[in-house]
C-alpha positions in Angstrom: 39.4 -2.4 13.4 38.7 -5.0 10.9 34.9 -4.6 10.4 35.0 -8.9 10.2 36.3 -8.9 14.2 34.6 -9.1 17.0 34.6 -5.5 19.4 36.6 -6.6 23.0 35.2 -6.8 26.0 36.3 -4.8 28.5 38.1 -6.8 31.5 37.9 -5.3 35.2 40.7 -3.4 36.4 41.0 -5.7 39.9 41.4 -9.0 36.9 44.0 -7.1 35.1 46.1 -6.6 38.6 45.9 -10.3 39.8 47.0 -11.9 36.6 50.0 -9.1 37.0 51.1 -9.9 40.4 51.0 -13.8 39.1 53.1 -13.5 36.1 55.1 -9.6 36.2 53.1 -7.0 34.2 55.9 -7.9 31.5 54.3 -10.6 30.5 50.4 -9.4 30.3 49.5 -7.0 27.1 46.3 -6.0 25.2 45.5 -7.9 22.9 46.0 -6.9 19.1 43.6 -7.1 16.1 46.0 -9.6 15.1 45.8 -11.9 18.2 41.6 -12.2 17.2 40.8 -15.7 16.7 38.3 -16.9 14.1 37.0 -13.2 13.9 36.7 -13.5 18.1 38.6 -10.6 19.6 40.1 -10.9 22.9 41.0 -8.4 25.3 44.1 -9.5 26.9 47.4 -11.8 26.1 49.1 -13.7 29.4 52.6 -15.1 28.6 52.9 -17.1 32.0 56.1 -18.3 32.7 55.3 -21.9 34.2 52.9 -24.5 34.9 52.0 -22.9 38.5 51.6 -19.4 37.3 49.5 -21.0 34.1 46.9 -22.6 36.6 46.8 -19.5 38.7 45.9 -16.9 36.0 43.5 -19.8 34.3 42.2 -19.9 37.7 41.5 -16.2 38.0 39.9 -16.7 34.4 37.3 -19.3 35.2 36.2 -17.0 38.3 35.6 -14.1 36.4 33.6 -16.0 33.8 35.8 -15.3 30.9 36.4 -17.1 27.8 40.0 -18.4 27.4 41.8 -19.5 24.6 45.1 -21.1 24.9 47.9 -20.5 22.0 51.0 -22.3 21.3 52.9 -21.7 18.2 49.3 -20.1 16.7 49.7 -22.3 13.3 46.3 -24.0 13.6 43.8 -20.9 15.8 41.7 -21.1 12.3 40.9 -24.7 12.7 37.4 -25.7 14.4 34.6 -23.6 14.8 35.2 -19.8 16.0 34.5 -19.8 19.4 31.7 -18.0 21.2 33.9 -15.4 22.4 37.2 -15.1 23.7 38.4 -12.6 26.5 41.8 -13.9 27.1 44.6 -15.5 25.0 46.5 -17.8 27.2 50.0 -18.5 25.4 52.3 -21.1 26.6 55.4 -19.0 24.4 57.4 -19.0 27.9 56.6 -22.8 28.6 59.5 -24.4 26.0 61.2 -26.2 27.8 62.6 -29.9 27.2 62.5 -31.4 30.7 64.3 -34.7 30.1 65.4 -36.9 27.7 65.4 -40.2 28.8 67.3 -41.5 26.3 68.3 -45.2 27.3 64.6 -45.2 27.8 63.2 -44.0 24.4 61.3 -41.4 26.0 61.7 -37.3 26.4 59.4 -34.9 28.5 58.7 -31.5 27.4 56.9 -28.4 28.3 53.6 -27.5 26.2 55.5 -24.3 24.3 58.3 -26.5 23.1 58.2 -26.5 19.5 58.1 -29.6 17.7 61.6 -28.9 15.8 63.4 -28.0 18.9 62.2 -31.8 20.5 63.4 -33.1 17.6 67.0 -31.5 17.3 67.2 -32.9 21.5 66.3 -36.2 20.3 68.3 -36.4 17.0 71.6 -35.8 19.5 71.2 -39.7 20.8 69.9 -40.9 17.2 66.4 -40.9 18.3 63.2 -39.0 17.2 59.8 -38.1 17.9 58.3 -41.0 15.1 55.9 -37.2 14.0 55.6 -35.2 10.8 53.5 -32.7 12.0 52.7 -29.1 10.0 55.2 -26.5 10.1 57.0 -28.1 13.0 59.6 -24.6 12.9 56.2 -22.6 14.8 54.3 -26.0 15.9 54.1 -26.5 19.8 54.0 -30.0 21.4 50.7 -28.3 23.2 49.0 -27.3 19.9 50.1 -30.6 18.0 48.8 -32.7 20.7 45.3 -30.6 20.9 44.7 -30.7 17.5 45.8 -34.1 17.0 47.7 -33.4 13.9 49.8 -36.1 12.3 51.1 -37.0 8.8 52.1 -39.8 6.7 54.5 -41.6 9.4 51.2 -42.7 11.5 51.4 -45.6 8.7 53.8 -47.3 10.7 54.5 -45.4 14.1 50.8 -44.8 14.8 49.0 -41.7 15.4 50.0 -39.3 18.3 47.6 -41.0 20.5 50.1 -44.0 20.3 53.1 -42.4 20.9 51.8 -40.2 23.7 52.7 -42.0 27.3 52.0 -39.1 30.0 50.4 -35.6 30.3 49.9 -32.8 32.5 46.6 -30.2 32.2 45.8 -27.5 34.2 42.3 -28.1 33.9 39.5 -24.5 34.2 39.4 -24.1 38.0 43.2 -24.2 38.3 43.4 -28.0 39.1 47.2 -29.1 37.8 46.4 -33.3 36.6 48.5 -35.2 35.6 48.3 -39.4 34.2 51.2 -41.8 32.3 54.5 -42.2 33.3 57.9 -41.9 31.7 58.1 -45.6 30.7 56.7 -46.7 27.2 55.1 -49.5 29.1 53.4 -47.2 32.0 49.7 -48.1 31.7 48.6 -46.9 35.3 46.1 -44.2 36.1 43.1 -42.7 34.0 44.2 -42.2 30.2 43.7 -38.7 30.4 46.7 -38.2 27.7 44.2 -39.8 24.9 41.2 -38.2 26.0 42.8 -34.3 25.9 44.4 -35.5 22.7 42.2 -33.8 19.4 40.2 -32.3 22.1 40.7 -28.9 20.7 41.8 -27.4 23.9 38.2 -27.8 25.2 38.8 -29.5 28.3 42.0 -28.1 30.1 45.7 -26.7 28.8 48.5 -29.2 28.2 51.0 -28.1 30.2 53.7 -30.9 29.6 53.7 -34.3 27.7 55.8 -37.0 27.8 56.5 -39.1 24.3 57.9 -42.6 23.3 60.5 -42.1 20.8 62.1 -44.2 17.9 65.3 -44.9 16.4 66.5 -42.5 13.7 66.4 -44.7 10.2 70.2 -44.8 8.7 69.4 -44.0 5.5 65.9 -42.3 3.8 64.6 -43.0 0.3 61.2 -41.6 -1.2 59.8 -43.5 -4.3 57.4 -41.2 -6.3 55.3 -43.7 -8.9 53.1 -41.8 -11.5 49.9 -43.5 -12.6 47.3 -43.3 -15.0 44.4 -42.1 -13.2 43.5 -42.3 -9.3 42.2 -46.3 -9.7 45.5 -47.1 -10.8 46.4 -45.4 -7.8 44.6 -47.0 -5.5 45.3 -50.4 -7.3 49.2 -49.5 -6.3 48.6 -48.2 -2.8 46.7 -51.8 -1.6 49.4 -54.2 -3.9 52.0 -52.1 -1.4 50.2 -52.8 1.2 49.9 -56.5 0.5 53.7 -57.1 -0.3 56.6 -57.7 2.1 57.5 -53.7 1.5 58.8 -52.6 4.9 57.5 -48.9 4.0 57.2 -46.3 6.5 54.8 -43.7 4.6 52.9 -43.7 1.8 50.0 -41.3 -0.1 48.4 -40.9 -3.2 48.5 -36.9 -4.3 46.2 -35.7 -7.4 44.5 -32.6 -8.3 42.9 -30.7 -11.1 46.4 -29.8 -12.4 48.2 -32.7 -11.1 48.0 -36.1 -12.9 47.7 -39.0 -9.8 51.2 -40.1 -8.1 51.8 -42.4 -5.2 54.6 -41.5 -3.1 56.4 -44.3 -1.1 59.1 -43.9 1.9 60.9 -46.5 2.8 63.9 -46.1 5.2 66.8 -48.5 6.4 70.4 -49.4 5.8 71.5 -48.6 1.9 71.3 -52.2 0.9 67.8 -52.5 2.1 66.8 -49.6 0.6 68.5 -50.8 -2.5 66.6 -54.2 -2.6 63.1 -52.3 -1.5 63.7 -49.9 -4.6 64.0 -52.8 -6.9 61.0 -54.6 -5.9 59.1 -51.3 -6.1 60.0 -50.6 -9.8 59.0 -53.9 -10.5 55.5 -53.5 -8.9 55.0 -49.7 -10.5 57.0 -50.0 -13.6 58.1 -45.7 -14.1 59.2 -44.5 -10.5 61.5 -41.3 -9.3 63.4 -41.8 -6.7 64.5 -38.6 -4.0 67.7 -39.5 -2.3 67.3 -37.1 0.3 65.0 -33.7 -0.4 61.8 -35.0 1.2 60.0 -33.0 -1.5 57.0 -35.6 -1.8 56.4 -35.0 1.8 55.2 -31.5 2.0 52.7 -31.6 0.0 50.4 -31.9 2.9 51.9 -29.0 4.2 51.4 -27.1 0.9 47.7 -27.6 1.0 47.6 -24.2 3.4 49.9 -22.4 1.2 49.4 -19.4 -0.3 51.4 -16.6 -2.7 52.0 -13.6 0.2 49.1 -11.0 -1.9 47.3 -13.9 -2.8 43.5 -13.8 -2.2 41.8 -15.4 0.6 39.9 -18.0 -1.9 40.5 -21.4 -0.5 39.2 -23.5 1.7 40.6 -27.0 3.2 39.1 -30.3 4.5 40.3 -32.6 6.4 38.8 -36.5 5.7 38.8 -39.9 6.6 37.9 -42.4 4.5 38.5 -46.7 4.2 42.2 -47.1 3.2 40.2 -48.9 0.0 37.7 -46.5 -0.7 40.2 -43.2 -1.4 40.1 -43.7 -5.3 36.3 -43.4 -4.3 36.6 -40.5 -2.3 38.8 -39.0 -4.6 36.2 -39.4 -7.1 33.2 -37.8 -5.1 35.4 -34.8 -4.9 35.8 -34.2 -8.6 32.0 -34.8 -8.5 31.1 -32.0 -6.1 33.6 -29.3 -7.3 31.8 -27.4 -9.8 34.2 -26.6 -12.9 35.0 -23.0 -11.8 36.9 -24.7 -8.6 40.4 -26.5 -8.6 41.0 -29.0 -6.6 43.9 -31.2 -5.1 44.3 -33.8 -2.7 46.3 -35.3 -0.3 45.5 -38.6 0.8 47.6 -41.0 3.4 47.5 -45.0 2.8 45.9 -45.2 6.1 42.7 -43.6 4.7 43.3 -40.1 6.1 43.2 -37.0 3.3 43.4 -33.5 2.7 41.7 -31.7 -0.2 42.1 -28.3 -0.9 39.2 -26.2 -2.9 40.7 -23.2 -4.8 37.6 -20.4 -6.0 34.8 -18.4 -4.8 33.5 -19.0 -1.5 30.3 -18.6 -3.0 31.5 -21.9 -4.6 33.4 -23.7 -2.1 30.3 -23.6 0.0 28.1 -25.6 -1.1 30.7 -28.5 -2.4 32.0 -29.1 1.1 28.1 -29.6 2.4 27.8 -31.6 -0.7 31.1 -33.6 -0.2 30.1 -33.5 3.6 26.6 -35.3 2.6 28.1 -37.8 0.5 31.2 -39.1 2.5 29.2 -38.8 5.7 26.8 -41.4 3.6 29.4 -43.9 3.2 30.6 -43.9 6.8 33.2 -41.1 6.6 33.7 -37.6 8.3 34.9 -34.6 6.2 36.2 -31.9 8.9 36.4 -28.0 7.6 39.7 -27.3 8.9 40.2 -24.0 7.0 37.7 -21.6 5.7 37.4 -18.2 3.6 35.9 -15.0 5.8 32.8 -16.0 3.0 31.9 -19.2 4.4 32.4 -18.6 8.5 28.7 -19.8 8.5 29.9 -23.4 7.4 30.4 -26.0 10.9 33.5 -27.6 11.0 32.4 -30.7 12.0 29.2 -32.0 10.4 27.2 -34.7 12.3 28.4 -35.8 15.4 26.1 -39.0 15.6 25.5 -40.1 18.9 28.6 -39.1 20.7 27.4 -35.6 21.5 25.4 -36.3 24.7 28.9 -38.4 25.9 31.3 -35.6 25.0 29.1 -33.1 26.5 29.4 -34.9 29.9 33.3 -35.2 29.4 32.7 -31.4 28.7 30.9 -30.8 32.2 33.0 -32.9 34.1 36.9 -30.9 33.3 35.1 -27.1 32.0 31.6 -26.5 34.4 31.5 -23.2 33.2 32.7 -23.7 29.6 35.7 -21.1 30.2 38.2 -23.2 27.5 37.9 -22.6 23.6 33.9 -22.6 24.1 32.2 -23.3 20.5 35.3 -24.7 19.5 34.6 -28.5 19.0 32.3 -30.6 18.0 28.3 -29.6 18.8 29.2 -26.0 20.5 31.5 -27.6 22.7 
């Protein structure tokens, strides 16, 4: 065993059984070295095979005083804080399903395990989609994506997932199946429960089923890349966009150590729009590329986590938030922090949320993100470690929670008495 994981815990016999009888011993296995999370190794893995047989096992798991962790597609387990400990992975693998697409309606409901390509293949068969560029939608569950709150460049204009999230079901610890929203984009009855387990890092019940708003697919896509001189001139761009008549659906500013500072623009419609939009845009930037069709400006955010397959384990990644006006300042606080031996590179969306990647020794990624933690913190914004090397698993995630703590902690109580989800996970031990 990996000297870095956690020793299992051994699980009674009598446990073992029950969760058998609920879901077929088909379905329950040890757990691997490579099912550890955050250096947390858990005993057992429970593929249920529906909402009801979820609740019953999570059930079991909340009586027995054991730490759960639920898993989707498994593409973001390394974001957060490791958690305390963790007995048994709860995966919703088995929980895929699309459940209807309402699509006179704009709306489609979907189990937790669904991944977000699939709902997105169901939705592009009536010319509609899920308005969503999450990370590596192929392996990315609707479950996960919703937990983590993860969302790209599109939030410009569609908003973030909390917007386009109308209903949810949770089995919450004690085996309690709740449920708020509707399957009508204008449903506003009943607690908002779907915004509240939303980014809540799986800490206060399992998303079992959601149901989205959707949007019209655009007829035609065009992405405008525009270099510039140096990440003011950036910025510069990005707000004069903003201001203009531009009907854009995305738009970031990229840069890095190796990468000179380009502003990437999408703008989709019919071909004549785009055509008139394109023109106006050179006009504004002066040198522009355009991509007809390869989306290639758009994983870049994706291509932050990347990494050659024998390539060391030497990077870590934040994610920020920052003023929509203040990211050429952000930007530059970076550069500031990163000691010469590190590279650098950033993603950063017009709506003020960035990614920067760190590439070097732990020894000095360290103390850049607490020093790029200090300083953005300072000026109102909230750097969040997303991705760290084995070197630095000492380094919280989160940074200062301000005076939300004592509220979330209450939220906390109320769903998880016994802290049985994810605990340590979120923000202040949660």
């Amino acid at each position: 065993m990996d000297a870095s994981v956690s020793p299992k815990r051994t699980l009674s016999s009598t446990f073992e059984a029950d969760v058998r009888e609920i879901v077929t011993a088909k379905y329950v296995r040890a757990a691997q070295v490579s099912d550890a999370v955050a250096g947390a190794q858990p005993s057992l893995l429970v593929e249920p095979g529906s909402e009801q047989e979820l609740a019953k096992v999570l059930k079991l798991a909340n009586a027995a005083g054991l730490a759960v962790i639920p898993r989707g597609g498994g593409t973001k387990l390394e974001w957060g804080n490791p958690p305390e400990r963790a007995d048994l992975i709860l995966s919703t693998a088995r929980i895929n399903r699309v459940i209807e697409h309402a699509w006179a309606d704009l709306t489609v409901s979907v189990e937790a395990g669904c991944t977000i390509a699939k709902l997105q293949d169901t939705a592009a068969k009536h010319g509609q989609r899920l308005a969503l560029d999450a990370l590596w939608p192929e392996r990315a569950t609707v479950g996960g994506v919703l937990s983590t709150n993860d969302s790209g460049a599109l939030r410009l204009r569609f908003g973030s997932l909390r917007d386009l999230v109308i209903g949810i079901t949770v089995a919450l610890a004690d085996g309690t199946v709740a449920s708020s929203g509707g399957k009508v984009v204008k449903n506003v009855a009943g607690y908002d429960l779907p915004k509240l387990v939303t980014g809540a890092f799986g800490t206060l019940g399992v998303i079992t089923r959601a149901i989205f708003r959707l949007h019209p697919l655009p007829k035609e896509m065009r992405t405008i890349s525009c270099p510039t001189l140096n990440i003011s001139e950036a910025q510069r761009l990005v707000l004069a966009i903003q201001n203009s008549k531009l009907a854009h659906s995305a738009l970031q500013i990229c840069c890095g150590t190796e990468m000179q500072p380009q502003v990437d623009v999408l703008l989709e419609g019919t071909e004549a729009g785009l055509n008139a939009q394109s023109a106006q845009l050179k006009l504004m930037a002066g040198e522009a590329r355009q991509d007809h069709g390869t989306g290639e400006a758009w994983s870049k955010r994706q291509e932050i986590f990347s990494r050659a397959e024998n390539d060391a384990d030497n990077f870590s990644v934040a994610k920020f938030a920052a003023l929509p006006a203040k990211i050429a300042e952000t930007v530059e606080i970076i550069g500031r922090v990163a000691p010469s031996a590190l590279r650098w590179s950033v993603v950063a969306q017009a709506t003020g949320i960035g990614w920067v990647r760190m590439d070097g020794a732990a020894s000095e990624i360290a103390p850049a993100m607490r020093r790029l933690r200090e300083l953005l913190e300072g000026r109102g914004g909230s750097p969040v470690i997303v991705r760290r090397p084995a070197g630095m698993a000492d380094l919280d995630a989160w940074g200062d929670s301000g005076d939300s703590l004592a509220l979330m902690q209450a939220v906390k109580r109320q769903f998880d008495v016994r802290g049985t989800l994810n605990p340590g996970r979120f923000v202040g031990g949660i």
